[in-house]
C-alpha positions as CSV (number, residue, x, y, z in Angstrom):
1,X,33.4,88.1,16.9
2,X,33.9,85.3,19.5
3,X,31.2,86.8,21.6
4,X,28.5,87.0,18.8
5,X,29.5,83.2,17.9
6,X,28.8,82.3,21.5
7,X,25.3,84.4,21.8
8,X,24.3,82.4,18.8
9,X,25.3,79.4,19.2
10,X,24.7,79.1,22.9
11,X,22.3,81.9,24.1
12,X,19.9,81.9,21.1
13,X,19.2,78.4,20.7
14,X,19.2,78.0,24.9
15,X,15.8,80.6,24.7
16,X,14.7,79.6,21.6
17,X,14.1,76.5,23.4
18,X,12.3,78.1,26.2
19,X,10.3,80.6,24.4
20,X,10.3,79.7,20.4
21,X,8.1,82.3,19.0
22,X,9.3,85.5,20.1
23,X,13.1,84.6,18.8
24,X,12.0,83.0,15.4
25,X,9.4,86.2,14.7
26,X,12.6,88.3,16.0
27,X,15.7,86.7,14.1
């Protein structure tokens, strides 16, 4: 649980950042 908390808080947004199309089509 404490590894999907940090994907999501940390990993997505980090990307999401960098390339914001492909994750917010995606999630």
């Amino acid at each position: 649980m404490s590894r999907i908390y940090w994907y999501h808080c940390h990993i997505i947004p980090f990307y999401s950042m960098l390339f914001p199309y492909p994750f917010l089509n995606g999630l």
